[in-house]
C-alpha positions in Angstrom: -11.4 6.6 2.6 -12.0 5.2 6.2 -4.9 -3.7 6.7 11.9 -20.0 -0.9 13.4 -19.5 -3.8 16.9 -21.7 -3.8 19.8 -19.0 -4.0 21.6 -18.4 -6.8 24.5 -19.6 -5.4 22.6 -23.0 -4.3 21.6 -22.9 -7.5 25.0 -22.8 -9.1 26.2 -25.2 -6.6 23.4 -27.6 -8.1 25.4 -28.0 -11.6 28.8 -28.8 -9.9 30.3 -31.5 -9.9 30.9 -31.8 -6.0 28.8 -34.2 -4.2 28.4 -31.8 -1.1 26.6 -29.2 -3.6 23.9 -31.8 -3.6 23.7 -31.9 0.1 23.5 -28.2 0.1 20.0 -27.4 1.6 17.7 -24.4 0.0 17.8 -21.4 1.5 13.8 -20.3 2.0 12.9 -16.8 2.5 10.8 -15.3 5.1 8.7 -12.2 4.9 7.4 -9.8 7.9 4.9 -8.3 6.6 3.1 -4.6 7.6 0.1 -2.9 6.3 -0.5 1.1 7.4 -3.2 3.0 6.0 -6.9 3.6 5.9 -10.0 2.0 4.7 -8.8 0.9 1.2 -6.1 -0.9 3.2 -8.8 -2.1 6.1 -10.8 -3.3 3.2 -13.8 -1.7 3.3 -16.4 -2.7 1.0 -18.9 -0.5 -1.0 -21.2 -1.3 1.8 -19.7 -0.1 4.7 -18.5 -4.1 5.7 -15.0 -5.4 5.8 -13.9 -8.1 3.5 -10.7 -9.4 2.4 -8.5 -6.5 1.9 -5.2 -6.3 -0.4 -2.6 -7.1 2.3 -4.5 -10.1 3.4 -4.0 -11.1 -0.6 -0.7 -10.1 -0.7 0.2 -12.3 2.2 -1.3 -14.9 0.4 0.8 -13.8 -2.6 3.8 -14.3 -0.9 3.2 -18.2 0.7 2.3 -18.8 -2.5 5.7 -17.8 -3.7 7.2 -20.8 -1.5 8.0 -17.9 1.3 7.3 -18.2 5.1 5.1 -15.7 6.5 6.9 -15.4 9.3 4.4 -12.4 10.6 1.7 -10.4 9.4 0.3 -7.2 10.6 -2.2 -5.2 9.1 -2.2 -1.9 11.3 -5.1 0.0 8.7 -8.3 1.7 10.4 -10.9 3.2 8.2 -11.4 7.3 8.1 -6.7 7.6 9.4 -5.3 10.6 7.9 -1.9 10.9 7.3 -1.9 12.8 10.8 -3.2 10.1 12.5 -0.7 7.3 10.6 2.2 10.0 11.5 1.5 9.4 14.8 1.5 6.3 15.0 4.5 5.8 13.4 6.0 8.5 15.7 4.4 7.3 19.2 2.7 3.8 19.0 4.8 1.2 20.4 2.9 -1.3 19.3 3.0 -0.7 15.5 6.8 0.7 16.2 7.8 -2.6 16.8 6.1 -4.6 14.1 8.0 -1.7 11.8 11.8 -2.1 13.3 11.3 -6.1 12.4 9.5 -6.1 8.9 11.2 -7.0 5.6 8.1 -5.3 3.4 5.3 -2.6 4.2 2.7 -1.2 2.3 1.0 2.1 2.9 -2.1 3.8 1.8 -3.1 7.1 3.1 -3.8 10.5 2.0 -7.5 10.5 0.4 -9.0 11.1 3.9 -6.8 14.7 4.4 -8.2 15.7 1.2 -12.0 14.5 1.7 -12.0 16.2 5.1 -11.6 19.5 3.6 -13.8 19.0 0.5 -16.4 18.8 2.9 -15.3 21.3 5.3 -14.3 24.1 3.0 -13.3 22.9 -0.9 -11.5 26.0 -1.4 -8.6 24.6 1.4 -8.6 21.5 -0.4 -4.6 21.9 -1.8 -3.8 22.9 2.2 -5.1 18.8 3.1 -2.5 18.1 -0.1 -0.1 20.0 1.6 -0.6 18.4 4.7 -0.7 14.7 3.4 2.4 15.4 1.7 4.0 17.4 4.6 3.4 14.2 7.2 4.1 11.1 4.5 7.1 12.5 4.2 8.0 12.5 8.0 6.3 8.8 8.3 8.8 7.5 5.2 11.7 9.2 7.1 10.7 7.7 10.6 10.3 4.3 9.4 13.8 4.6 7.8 14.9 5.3 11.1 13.2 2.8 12.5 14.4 0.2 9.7 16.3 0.9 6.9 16.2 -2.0 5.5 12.6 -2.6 4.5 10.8 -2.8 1.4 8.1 0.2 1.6 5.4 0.4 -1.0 3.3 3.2 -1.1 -0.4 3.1 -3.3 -1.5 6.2 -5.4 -5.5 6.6 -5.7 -7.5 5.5 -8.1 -10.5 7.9 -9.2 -12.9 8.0 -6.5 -14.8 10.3 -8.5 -16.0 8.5 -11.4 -19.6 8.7 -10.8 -19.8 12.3 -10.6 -20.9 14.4 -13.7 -17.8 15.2 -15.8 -18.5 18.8 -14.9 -18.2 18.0 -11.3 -15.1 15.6 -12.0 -13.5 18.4 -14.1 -12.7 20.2 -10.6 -12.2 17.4 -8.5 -10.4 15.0 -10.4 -7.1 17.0 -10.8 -7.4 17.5 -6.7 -6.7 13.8 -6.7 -4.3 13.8 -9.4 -2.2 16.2 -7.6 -2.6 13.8 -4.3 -1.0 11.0 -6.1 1.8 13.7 -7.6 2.4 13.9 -4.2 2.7 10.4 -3.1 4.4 9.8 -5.9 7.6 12.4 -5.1 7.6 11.7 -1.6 7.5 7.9 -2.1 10.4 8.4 -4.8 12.5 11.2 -2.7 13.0 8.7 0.1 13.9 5.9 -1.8 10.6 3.8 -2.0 8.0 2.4 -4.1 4.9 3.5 -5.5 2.5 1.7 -7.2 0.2 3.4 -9.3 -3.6 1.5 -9.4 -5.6 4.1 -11.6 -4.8 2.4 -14.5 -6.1 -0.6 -13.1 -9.5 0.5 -11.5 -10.4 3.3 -13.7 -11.3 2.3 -17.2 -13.2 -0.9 -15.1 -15.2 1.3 -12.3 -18.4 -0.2 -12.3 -16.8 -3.4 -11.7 -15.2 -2.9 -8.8 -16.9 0.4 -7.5 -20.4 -0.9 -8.0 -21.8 1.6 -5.3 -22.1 5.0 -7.2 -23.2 6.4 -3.6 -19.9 4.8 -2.2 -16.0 4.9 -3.5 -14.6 1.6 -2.1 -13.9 -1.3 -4.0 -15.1 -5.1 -4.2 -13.0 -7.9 -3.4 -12.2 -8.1 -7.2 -11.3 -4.5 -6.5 -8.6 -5.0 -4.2 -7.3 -8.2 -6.0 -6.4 -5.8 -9.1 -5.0 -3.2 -6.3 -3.2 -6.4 -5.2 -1.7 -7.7 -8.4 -0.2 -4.0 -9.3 1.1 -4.5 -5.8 2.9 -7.5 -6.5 4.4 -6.7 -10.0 6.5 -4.3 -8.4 7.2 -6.6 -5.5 8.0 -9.3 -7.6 10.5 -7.1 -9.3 12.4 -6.6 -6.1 12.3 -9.7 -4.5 
């Protein structure tokens, strides 16, 4: 796969009966926001253009939530592997910074390590598992380093396989299954999020696949890859 609430204490303040509470300003939040990942992220379409992609909706998910988008970045390139994000995170000083000041980051990678060696050689498939695994783990660690502080989400795959003949998907759906096993651990072992979108893409794939030569999504697509997003951002915000 190739980017103000009150406080509670203001709030509290609000139902005194001191004058000055009344004076007391709301306190807005602000969000930095980063995107890493690959095409899903980029928002490629099902026809090899770009549209809007999820963190373009999520950044509208959060101004809509009365927070100031105080920076956006959306660092995703279509075809990354989790080498390639590694380093990045590791070496680019560029997407470094962006990651020392952000308050919430979003990361998608993974599918490309394992398509790479379905094509090259299925049978080393689990070693591009291995590997994706290997290097997300070092890119969670590095961007606790970098900022321990942030909010990092990271997305587990929907079936890109869904067009195949069950047959076929009876060997190379479990290969993505045991991707997202692996996302899921590493996102968990070092503290993080992940958000699960099968459940919301799957039973629906001729909506928002429409291509059966082609595994991106639609624009509806990424708004359901979106809204799981934001239930568990919601949650911790």
């Amino acid at each position: 796969m190739k980017i103000r609430v009150a406080s509670l204490i203001t709030i509290g303040m609000l139902f005194s009966n001191s004058p000055a509470a009344w004076a007391q300003p709301s306190q807005q939040k602000y969000v930095e926001y980063v995107a890493l990942g690959d095409s899903i992220a980029a928002g490629m379409t099902p026809y090899g253009d770009y549209d809007v992609s999820y963190p373009d909706m999520l950044k509208d998910m959060f101004k809509r939530k009365n927070t100031t988008m105080k920076d956006y970045d959306n660092f995703a390139i279509s075809g990354y592997t989790s080498e390639q994000l590694k380093q990045d995170v590791q070496n680019n000083s560029v997407v470094r910074k962006e990651l020392r000041e952000a308050t919430h980051i979003t990361i998608t990678i993974g599918a490309n390590d394992l398509f790479q060696r379905l094509l090259a050689d299925p049978s080393t498939v689990q070693q591009g598992i291995n590997t994706a695994s290997t290097n997300l783990d070092v890119i969670l660690e590095t961007i606790d380093e970098l900022n321990s502080h942030a909010k990092v989400y990271i997305m587990g795959y929907y079936n890109p396989f869904s067009y195949y003949p069950d047959e076929v998907q009876n060997f190379l759906v479990p290969l993505s299954d045991s991707l997202n096993h692996e996302i899921e651990s590493r996102a968990i072992e070092n503290g993080n999020r992940y958000v699960a979108t099968a459940q919301a893409i799957d039973s629906k794939f001729e909506k928002y696949m429409p291509n059966p030569e082609d595994n991106h999504l639609n624009v509806k697509g990424y708004e359901a890859i979106a809204k799981e997003f934001w239930k568990i951002i919601k949650k911790d915000d």
